[in-house]
C-alpha positions in Angstrom: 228.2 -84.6 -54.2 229.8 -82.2 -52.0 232.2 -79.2 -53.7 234.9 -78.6 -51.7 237.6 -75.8 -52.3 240.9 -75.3 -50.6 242.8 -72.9 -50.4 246.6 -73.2 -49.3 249.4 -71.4 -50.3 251.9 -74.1 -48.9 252.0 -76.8 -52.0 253.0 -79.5 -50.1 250.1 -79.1 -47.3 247.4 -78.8 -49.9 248.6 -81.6 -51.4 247.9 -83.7 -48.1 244.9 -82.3 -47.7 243.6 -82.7 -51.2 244.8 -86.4 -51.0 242.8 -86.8 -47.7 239.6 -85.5 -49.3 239.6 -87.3 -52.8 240.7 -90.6 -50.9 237.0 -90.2 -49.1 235.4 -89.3 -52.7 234.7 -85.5 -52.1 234.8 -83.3 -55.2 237.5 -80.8 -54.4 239.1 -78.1 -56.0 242.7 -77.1 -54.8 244.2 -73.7 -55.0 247.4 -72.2 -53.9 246.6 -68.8 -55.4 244.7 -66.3 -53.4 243.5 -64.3 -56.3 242.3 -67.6 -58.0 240.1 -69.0 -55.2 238.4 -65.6 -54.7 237.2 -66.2 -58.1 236.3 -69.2 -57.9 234.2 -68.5 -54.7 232.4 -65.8 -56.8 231.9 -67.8 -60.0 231.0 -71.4 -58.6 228.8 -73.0 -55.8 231.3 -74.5 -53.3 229.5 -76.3 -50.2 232.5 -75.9 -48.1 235.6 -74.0 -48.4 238.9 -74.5 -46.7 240.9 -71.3 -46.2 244.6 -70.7 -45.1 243.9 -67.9 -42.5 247.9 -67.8 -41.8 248.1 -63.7 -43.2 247.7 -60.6 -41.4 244.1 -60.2 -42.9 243.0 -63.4 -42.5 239.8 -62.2 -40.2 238.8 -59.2 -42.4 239.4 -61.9 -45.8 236.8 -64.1 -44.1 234.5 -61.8 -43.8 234.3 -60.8 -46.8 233.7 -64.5 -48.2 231.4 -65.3 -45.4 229.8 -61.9 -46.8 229.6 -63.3 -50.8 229.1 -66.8 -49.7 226.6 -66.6 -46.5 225.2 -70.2 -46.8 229.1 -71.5 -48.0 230.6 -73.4 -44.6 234.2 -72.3 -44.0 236.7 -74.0 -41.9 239.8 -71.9 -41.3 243.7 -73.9 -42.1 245.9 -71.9 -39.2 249.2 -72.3 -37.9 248.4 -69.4 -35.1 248.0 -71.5 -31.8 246.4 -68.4 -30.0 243.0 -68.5 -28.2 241.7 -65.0 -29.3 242.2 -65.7 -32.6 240.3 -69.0 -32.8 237.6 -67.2 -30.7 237.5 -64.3 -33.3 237.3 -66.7 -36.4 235.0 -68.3 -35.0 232.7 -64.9 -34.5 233.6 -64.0 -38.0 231.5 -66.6 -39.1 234.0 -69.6 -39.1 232.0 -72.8 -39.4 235.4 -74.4 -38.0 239.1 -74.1 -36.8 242.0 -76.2 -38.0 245.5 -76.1 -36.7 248.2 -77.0 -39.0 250.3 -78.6 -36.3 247.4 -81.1 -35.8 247.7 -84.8 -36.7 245.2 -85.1 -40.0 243.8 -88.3 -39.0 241.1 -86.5 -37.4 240.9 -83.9 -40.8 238.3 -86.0 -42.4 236.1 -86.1 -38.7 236.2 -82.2 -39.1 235.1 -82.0 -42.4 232.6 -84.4 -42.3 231.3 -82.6 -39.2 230.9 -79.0 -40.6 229.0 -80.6 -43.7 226.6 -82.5 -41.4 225.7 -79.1 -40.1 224.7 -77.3 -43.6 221.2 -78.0 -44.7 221.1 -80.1 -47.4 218.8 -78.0 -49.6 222.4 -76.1 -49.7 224.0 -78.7 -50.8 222.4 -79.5 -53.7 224.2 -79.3 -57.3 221.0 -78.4 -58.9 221.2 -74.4 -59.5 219.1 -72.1 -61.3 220.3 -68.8 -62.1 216.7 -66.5 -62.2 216.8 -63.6 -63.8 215.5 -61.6 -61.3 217.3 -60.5 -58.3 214.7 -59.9 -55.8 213.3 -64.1 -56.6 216.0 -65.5 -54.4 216.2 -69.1 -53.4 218.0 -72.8 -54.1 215.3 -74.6 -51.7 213.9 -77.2 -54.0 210.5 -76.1 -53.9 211.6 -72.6 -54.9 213.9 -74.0 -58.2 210.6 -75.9 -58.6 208.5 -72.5 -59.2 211.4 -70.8 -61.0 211.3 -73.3 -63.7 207.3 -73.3 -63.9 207.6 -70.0 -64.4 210.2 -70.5 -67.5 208.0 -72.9 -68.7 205.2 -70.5 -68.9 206.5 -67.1 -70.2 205.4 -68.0 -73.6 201.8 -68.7 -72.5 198.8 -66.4 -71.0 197.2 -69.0 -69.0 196.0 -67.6 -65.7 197.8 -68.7 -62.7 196.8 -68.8 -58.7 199.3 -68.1 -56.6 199.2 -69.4 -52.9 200.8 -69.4 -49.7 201.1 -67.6 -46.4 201.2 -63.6 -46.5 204.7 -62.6 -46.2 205.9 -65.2 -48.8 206.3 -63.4 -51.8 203.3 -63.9 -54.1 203.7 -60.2 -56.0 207.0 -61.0 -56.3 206.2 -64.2 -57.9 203.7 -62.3 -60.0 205.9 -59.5 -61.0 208.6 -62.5 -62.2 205.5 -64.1 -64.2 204.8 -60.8 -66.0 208.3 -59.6 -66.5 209.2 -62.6 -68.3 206.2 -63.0 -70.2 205.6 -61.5 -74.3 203.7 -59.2 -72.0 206.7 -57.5 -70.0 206.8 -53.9 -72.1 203.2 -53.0 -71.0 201.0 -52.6 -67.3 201.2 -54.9 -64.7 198.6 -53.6 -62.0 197.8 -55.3 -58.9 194.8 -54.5 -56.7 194.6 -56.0 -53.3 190.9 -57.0 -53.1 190.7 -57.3 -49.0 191.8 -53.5 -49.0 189.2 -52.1 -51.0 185.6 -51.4 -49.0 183.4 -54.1 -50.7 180.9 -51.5 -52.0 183.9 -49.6 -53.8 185.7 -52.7 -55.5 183.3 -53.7 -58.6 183.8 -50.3 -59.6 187.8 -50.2 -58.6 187.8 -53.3 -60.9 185.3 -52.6 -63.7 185.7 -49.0 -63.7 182.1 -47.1 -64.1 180.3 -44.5 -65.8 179.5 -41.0 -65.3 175.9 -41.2 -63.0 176.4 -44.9 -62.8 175.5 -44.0 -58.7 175.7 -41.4 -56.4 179.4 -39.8 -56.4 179.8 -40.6 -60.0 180.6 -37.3 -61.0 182.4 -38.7 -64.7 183.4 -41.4 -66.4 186.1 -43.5 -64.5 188.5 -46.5 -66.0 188.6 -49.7 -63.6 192.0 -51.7 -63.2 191.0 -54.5 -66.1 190.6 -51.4 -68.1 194.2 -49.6 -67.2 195.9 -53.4 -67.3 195.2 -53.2 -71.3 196.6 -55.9 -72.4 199.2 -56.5 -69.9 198.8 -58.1 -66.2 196.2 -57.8 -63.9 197.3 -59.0 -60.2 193.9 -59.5 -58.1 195.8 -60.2 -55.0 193.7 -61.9 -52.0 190.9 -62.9 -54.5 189.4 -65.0 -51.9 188.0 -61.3 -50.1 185.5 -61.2 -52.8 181.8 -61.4 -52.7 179.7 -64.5 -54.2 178.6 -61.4 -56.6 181.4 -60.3 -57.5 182.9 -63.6 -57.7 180.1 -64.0 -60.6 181.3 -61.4 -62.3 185.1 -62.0 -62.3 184.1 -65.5 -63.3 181.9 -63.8 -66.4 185.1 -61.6 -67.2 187.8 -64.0 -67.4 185.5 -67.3 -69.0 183.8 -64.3 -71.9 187.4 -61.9 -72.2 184.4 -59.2 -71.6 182.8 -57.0 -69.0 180.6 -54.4 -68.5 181.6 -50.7 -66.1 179.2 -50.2 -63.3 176.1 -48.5 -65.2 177.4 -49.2 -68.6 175.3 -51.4 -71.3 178.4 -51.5 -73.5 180.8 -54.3 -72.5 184.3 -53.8 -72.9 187.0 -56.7 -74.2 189.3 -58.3 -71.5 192.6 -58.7 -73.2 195.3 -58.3 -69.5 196.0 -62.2 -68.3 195.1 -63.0 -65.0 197.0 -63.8 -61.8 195.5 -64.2 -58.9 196.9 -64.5 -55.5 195.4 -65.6 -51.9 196.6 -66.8 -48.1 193.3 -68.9 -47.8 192.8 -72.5 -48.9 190.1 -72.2 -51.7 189.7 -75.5 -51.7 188.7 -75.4 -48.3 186.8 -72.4 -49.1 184.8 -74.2 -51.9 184.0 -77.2 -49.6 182.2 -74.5 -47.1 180.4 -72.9 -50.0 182.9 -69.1 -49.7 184.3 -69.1 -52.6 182.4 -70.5 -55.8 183.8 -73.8 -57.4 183.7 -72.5 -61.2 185.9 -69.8 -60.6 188.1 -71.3 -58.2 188.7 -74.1 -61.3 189.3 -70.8 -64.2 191.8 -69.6 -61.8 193.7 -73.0 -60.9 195.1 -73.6 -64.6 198.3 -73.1 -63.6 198.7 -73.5 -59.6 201.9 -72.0 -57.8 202.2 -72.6 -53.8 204.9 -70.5 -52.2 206.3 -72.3 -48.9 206.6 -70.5 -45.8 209.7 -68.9 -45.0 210.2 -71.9 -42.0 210.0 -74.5 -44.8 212.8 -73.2 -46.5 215.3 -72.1 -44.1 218.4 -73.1 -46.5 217.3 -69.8 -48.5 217.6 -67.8 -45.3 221.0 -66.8 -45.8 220.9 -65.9 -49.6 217.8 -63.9 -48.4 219.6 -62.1 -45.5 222.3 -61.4 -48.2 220.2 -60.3 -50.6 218.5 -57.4 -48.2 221.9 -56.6 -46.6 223.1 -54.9 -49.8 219.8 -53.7 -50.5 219.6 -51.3 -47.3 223.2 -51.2 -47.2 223.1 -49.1 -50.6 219.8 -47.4 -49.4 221.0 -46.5 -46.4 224.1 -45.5 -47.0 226.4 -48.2 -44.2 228.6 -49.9 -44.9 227.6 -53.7 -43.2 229.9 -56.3 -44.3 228.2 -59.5 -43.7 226.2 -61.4 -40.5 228.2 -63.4 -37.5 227.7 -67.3 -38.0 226.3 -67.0 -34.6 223.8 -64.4 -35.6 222.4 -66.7 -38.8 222.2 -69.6 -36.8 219.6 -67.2 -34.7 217.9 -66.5 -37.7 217.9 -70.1 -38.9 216.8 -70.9 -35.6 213.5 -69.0 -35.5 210.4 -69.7 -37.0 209.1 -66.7 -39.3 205.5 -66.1 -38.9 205.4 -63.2 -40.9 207.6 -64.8 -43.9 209.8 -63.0 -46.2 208.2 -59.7 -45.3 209.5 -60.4 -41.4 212.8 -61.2 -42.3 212.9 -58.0 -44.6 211.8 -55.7 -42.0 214.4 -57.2 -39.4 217.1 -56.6 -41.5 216.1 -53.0 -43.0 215.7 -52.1 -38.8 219.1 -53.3 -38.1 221.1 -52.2 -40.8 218.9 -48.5 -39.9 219.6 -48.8 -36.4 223.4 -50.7 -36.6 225.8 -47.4 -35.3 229.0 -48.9 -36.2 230.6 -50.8 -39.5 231.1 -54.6 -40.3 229.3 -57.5 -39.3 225.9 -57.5 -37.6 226.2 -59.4 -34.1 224.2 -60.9 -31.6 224.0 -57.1 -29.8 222.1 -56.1 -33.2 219.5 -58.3 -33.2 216.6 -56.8 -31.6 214.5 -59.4 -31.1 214.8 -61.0 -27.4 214.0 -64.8 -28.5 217.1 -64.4 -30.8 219.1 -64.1 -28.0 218.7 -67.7 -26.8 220.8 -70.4 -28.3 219.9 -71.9 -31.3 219.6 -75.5 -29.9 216.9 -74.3 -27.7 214.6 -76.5 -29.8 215.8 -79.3 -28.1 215.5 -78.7 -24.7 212.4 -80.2 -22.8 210.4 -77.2 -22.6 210.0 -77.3 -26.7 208.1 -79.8 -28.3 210.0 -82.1 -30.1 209.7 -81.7 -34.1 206.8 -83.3 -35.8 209.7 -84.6 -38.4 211.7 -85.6 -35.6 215.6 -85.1 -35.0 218.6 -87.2 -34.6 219.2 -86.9 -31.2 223.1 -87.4 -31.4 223.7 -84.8 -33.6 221.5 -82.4 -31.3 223.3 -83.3 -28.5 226.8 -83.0 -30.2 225.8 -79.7 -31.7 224.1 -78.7 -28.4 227.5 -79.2 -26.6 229.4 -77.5 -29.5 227.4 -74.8 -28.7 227.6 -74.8 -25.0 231.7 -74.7 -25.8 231.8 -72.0 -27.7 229.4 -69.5 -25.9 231.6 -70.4 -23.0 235.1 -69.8 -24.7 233.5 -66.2 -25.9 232.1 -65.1 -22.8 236.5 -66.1 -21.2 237.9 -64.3 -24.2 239.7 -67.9 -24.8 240.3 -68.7 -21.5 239.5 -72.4 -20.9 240.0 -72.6 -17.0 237.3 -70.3 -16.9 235.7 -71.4 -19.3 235.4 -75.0 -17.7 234.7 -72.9 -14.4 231.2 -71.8 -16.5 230.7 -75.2 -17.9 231.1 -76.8 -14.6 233.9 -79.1 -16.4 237.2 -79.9 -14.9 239.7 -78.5 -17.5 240.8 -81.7 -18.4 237.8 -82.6 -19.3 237.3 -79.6 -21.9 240.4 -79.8 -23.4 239.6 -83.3 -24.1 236.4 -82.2 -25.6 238.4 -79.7 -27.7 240.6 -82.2 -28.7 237.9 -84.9 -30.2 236.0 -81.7 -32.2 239.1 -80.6 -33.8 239.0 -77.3 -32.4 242.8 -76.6 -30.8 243.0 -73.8 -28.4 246.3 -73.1 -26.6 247.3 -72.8 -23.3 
């Protein structure tokens, strides 16, 4: 069910708009205290929140709840007929503009229409608080890993960890570790594809003094500096059949021997193992070897692609926002709705680790204060409108799309982009769309979004 909160200081208006909601069975909450539904906001998971923007703050107060509630929708309750000010609203990451004056028989349409356009994953009533504040994520597939790794932090069953590079996997493994009996001692990771294949048995297993040539003394190996906390063999699929062997030896016996050593040496660190390759695949082609791949998949974890799980996007974009923010010193409010629905728009090759990057450049590169923009993002495919993926030079979805609401939203779209570029001005504004005026107003009139003369 949908959580709804409204916010109206005029008693008798949030009445009629509470009454309109709970008479189409939304869950709402109604508030006529400012103070009060700030809390709220900070303390409970609201898919959509109305807000009185009648004071003299009202831009800089949505800001700062678009800023602690990115992937909350927010329709602004106004009694200021005045272009500019729906325009700027609407930059400062309104989902939607409602004039007060405005018959409420077409309330309902509006709300309805600004909850179609949140992902559903959002609006979900299932949430998991993690303890870990670098794990973020509501996506069902992520709450689905959070809780198998509560279910395992009692346990020392090895775990593979899959998915694309980019997606988190340390992180994941980190989490696994730092929840586990195991969280007071090591947890060391070595990435096996970045270790010259001649060097890694002995990076692993450690070896002993004039075990080969360069062996100048005695040297520990990561199993043996893990102890008996975490060892993290990330990319595990880079290893050689003989090596393979002997990993498989080490984790099946809890024992293995230092390059040039006859004395084996206990294995007491659990194992997590981490790859971007199929193994399964690379069993069937006779890469990887079938035994170990089977001692490693006790407990499988696959992390989706960032793409997969675009509902997490704007916790994520939070989430690094004050991280950099605090790093670097600015002072960035928040993101422009128009600027996350570029974000949500793009694919995400490189993951989590793209999306990172981007914002650490931006909030590095951002000379001025507040809200990152469209003018910040430097990528020039983030420039184009987000309903791009419509258009007959993209290829439809393989999962399809419902080709009213793209059209609707791709209109919506056209609207606004035109109303920003006229500063409000709607005979221009028609001018760009090729409307008559008439026409547009119209237009505006059916969305719910009221623009004055």
């Amino acid at each position: 069910m949908n959580r709804i909160l409204i916010y109206e200081p005029n008693p008798e208006l949030l009445s009629t708009y509470r009454g309109l909601l709970e008479n189409q069975k939304f869950w709402v909450f109604a508030c006529s205290d400012e103070t009060e539904a700030r809390k709220l906001i900070s303390s409970q998971i609201f898919h959509l929140c109305i807000w009185s923007g009648d004071s003299h703050d009202a831009l800089e107060k949505l800001s700062s709840i678009k800023s602690s509630r990115p992937e909350m929708g927010v329709i602004i309750l106004s009694s200021v007929d005045r272009s500019s000010f729906v325009v700027s609203c609407i930059r400062a990451g309104a989902s939607h503009f409602w004039l007060k004056s405005s018959e409420p028989d077409t309330f309902i349409d509006v709300v309805r229409e600004t909850l179609s356009r949140l992902t559903p994953d959002i609006a979900s009533d299932d949430f998991i608080d993690f303890p870990f504040p670098e794990f973020v994520g509501r996506h069902p597939q992520i709450k689905e890993i959070f809780r198998t790794i509560l279910s395992i932090k009692d346990t020392d069953s090895t775990v593979l960890i899959t998915g694309e590079s980019g997606t988190g996997k340390e992180v994941v493994a980190k989490a696994i570790h730092n929840l586990s009996t195991r969280k007071r001692l090591p947890c060391v990771a070595v990435n096996c594809g970045a270790i010259p294949a001649n060097l890694l048995e002995s990076e692993l297993f450690g070896h002993v003094k004039g075990a080969f040539t360069g062996a100048t003394q005695t040297r520990q190996g990561r199993f043996q500096i893990a102890g008996s906390g975490t060892l993290f063999l990330d990319e595990i699929s880079d290893l050689s059949f003989d090596l393979q062997a002997k990993i498989l030896r080490a984790i099946q016996n809890k024992v293995y021997e230092p390059v040039g050593s006859a004395h084996s040496v206990r294995l007491e660190a659990r194992i997590i193992a981490a790859t971007n390759q199929d193994l399964e695949q690379a069993v069937a082609d006779k890469r990887f070897r079938e035994d170990l791949f089977y001692r490693l998949n006790v407990i499988p974890i696959f992390i989706p692609p960032l793409r997969a799980r675009k509902s997490d996007i704007p916790l994520l974009v939070k989430c690094f926002l004050d991280k950099f923010s605090l790093l670097h010193s600015k002072n960035i409010t928040g993101i422009s709705e128009e600027s996350m629905r570029s974000l949500m728009q793009y694919q995400w090759p490189g993951n989590i680790r793209e999306l990172e990057n981007l914002i650490e450049r931006i909030v590095v590169l951002k000379r001025d204060q507040g809200l990152i923009e469209m003018k910040d993002l430097p990528i020039h495919h983030f420039k184009k409108i987000r309903l791009d993926r419509y258009v007959a030079n993209v290829s439809l979805p393989d999962e399809g799309v419902d080709f009213n609401e793209a059209v609707n939203d791709f209109e919506n779209e056209l609207i606004i982009q035109a109303l920003q570029k006229t500063d409000g001005n709607k005979n221009k504004a028609a001018t760009l769309l090729n409307l008559n005026r008439t026409t547009l107003v119209e237009k505006l009139k059916r969305k719910g979004l009221r623009i004055a003369s």
